[in-house]
C-alpha positions in Angstrom: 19.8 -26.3 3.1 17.1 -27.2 0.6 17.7 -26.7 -3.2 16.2 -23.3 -4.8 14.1 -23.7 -7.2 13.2 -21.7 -10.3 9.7 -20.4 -11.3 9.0 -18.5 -14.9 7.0 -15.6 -14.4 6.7 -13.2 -17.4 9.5 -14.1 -19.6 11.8 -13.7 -16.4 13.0 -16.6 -14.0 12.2 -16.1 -10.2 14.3 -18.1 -7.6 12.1 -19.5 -4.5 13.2 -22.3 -1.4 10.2 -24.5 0.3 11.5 -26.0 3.6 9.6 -28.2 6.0 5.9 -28.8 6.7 2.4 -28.1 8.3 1.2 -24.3 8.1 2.7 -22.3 5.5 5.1 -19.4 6.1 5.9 -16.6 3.6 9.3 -14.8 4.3 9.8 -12.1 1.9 13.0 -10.0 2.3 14.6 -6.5 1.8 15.6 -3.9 -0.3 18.9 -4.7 -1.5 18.4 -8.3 0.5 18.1 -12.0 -0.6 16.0 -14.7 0.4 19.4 -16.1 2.6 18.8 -13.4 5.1 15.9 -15.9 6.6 18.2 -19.3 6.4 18.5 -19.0 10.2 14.9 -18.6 10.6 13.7 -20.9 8.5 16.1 -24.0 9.8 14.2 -23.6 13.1 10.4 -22.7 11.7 10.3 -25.5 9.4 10.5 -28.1 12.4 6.6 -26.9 12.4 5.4 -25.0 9.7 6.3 -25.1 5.6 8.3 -21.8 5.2 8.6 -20.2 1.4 11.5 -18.2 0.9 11.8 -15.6 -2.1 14.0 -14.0 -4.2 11.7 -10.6 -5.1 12.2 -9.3 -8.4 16.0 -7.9 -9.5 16.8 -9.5 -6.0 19.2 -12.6 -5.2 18.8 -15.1 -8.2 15.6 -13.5 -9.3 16.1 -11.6 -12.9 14.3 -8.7 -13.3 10.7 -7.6 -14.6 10.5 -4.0 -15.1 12.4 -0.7 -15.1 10.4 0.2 -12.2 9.2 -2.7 -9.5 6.5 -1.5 -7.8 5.6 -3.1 -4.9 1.9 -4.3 -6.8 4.3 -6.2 -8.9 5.9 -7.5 -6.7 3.1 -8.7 -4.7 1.9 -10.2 -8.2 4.6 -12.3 -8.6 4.8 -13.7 -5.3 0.8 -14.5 -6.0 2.4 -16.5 -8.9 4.5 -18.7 -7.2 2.2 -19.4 -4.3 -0.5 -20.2 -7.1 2.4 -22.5 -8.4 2.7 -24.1 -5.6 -0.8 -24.3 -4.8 -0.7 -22.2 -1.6 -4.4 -21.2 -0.7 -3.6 -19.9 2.5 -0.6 -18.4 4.5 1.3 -16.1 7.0 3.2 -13.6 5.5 5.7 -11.5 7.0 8.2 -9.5 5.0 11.2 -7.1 6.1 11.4 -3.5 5.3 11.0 -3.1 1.2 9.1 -7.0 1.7 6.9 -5.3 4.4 5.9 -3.2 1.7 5.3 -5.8 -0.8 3.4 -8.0 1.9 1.5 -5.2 2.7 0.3 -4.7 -1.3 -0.2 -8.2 -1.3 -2.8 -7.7 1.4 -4.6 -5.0 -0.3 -5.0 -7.4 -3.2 -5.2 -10.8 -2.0 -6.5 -10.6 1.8 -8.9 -13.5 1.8 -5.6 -15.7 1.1 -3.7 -14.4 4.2 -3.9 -15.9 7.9 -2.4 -13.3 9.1 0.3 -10.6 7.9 3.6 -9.0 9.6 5.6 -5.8 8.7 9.4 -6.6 10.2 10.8 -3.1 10.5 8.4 -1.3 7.9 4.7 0.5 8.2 2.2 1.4 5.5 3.1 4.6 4.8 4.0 6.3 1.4 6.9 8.4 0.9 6.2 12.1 2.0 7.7 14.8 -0.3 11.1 14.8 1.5 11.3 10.9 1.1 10.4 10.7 -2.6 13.3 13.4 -3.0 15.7 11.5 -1.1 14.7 8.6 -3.1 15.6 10.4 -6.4 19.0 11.6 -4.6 19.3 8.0 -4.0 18.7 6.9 -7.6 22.0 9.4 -9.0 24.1 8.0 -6.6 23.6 4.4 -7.8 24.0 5.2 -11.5 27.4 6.7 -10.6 28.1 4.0 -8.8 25.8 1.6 -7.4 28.2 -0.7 -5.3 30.0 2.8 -3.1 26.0 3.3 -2.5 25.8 -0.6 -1.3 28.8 -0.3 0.8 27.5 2.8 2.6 23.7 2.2 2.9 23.9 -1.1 5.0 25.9 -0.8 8.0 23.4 2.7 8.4 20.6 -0.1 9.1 22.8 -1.2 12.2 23.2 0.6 16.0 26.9 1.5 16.5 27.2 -1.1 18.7 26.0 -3.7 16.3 27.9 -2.9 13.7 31.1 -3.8 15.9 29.0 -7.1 16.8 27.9 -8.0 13.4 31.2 -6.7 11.3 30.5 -10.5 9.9 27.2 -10.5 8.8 27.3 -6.9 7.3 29.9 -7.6 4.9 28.3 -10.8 3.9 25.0 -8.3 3.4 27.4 -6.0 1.3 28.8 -8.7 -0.9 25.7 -10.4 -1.5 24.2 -7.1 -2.3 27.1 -5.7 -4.8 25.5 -8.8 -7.4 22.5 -6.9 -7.7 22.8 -5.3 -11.3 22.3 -0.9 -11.5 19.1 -1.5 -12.6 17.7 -3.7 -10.3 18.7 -1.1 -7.5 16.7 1.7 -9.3 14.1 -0.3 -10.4 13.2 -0.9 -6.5 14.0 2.2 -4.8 11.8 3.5 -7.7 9.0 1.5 -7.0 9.1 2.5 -3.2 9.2 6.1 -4.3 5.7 5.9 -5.9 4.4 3.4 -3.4 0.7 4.2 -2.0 -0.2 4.2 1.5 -1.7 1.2 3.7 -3.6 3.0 6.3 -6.9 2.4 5.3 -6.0 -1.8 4.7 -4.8 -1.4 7.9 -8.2 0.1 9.8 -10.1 -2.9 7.9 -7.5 -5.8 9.1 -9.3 -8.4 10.8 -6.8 -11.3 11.2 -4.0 -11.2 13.1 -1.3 -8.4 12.0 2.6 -8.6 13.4 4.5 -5.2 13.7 8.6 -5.6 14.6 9.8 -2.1 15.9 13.3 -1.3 16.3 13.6 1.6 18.9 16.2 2.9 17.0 15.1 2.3 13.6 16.3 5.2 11.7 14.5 4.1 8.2 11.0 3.7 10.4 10.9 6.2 13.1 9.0 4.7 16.2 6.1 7.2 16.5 4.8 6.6 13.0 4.6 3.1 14.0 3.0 3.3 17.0 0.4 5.1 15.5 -0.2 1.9 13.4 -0.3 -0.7 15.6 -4.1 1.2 16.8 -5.6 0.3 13.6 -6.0 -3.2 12.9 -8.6 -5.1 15.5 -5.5 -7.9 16.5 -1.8 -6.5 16.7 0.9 -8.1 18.0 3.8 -6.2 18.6 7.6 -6.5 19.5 9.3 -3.3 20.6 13.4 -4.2 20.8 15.2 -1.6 22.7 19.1 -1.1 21.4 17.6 -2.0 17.8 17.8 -0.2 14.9 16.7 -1.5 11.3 17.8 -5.4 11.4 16.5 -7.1 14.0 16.4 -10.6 12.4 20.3 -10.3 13.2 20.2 -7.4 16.2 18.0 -9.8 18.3 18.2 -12.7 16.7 16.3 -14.9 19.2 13.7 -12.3 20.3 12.6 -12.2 17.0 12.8 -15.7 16.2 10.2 -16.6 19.1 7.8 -13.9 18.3 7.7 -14.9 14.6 7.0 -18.8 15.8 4.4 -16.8 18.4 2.4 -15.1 15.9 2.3 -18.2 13.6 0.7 -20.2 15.8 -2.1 -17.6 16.6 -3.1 -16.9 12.8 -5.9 -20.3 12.6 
């Protein structure tokens, strides 16, 4: 596994991993995720393409920013290291919170992209109901953050797979019980007051990647398909007995489709 590496950003330290060579790959992660969720991916990818891994804000070794994280900040600081690195151009694909944050990197920097992909996410903004849940969310975690940890993430699994992947969900929960209070809030804060992606979406010309979990209870199927109409290239992947985690729940599927849309994003 390649060393990670450590880039200063605003008086705080963000943690980042290159691997391989050729076209470049961003892999952005989670809420309560790490850069590690995409090892496995990125040992095969990198065979052809250079894939960035990162550690967003409050996240895995990445120290904090703000009190609130919005996903604008976000997408500013993974500008940063790609600037750092002197990325001009690459294929960016982030999982659920980092579909968000790809998605606001889009909106702000979409003459550096090849071609973008939401993994289990959409570009909607929290409706009413959401944004209260949100704040239901926030009191829970400041009476105790690592009881909301250990509930939240086996939710993101089908019943069946959270028999399969017993494994791989309590490394998820360990990892996850690092992450300080405040960097929980700070990023279920910035999701609450999130904007909406819809009209980026109607004006996409490269190619955009959407990864739907039929059972996806944090991105219900029929907003999504609703999406997938709006940009003038989509590729899609619809995974039956899938709910929020496919990068584990179908594993291979996944995998392929990623290494697809890569090589179609000139």
């Amino acid at each position: 596994m390649p060393n990670k590496r450590y880039f200063e950003y605003n008086n705080s330290k963000l943690c980042y991993q290159v691997q391989g060579d050729g076209p470049t790959l961003v892999l952005l992660h989670g809420f309560l995720e790490d850069m590690d969720i995409w090892q496995k991916f990125s040992k095969h990818l990198s065979k052809k393409f250079k894939v960035i891994l990162i550690d967003l804000p409050g996240h895995g070794n990445s120290e904090m920013l703000a009190e609130t994280h919005g996903m604008d900040l976000m997408a500013d600081s993974v500008n940063a290291i790609l600037e750092y690195l002197g990325i001009k151009k690459s294929v960016m694909i982030g999982h659920s919170m980092g579909g968000y944050v790809a998605l606001a990197y889009a909106d702000k920097y979409l003459g550096k992209l090849n071609g973008l992909g939401v993994f289990h996410s959409h570009a909607l903004a929290d409706n009413t109901e959401a944004k209260i849940n949100r704040g239901r969310a926030i009191q829970v975690v400041k009476n105790n953050h690592k009881d909301f940890i250990s509930a939240f993430i086996p939710d993101l699994f089908t019943r069946k797979n959270q028999d399969l992947l017993a494994n791989e969900i309590k490394q998820l929960q360990k990892a996850s019980r690092k992450m300080s209070k405040e960097a929980v809030i700070a990023s279920l804060e910035g999701m609450r007051h999130r904007t909406d992606k819809l009209k980026l979406l109607s004006s996409m010309r490269i190619p955009m990647l959407f990864i739907i979990g039929k059972q996806d209870p944090r991105t219900p199927i029929d907003k999504i398909l609703q999406q997938i109409a709006l940009p003038k290239h989509a590729e899609v992947l619809l995974l039956d007995d899938v709910a929020h985690m496919g990068y584990l729940e179908a594993f291979d599927q996944t995998l392929a489709f990623v290494d697809h849309f890569i090589g179609i994003c000139k």
